[in-house]
N, C-alpha and C positions, 0 to 999 in steps of 0.2 A: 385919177379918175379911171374906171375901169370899162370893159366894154359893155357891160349892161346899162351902167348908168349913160354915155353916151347914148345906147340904143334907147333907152326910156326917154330919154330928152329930145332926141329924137323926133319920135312917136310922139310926143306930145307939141312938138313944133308941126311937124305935118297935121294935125288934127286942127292945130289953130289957124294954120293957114288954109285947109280945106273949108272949116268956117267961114271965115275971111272972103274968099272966092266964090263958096257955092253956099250960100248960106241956107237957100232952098232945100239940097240936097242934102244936105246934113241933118235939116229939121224933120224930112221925108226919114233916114236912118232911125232918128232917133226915137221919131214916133212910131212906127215899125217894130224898134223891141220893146218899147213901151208897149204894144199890142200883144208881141209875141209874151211877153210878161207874163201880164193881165191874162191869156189863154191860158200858157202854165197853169196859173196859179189855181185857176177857177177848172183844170183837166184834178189838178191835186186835189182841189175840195171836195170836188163831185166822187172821187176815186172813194178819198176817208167818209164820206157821208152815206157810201153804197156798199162800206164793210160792216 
């Protein structure tokens, strides 16, 4: 096992325990870049719609 894979396992153990704990806060995160997404995508459409 090398050190990325450590680090990825990691990273994926703290994300479940951050669920786990703040379950609130995580769903606040997540829907957040679901927002920020949805913004993107609709700065993109409007961009290609006005060339």
């Amino acid at each position: 096992m090398n050190l990325k894979q450590i680090l990825q396992w990691a990273a994926i153990a703290l994300i479940i325990w951050w669920v786990i704990v703040q379950p609130a806060s995580a769903a606040h995160v997540v829907h957040n870049i679901g927002t920020f997404l949805s913004s993107a995508a609709h700065g993109i459409s409007t961009f290609f719609t006005s060339i």
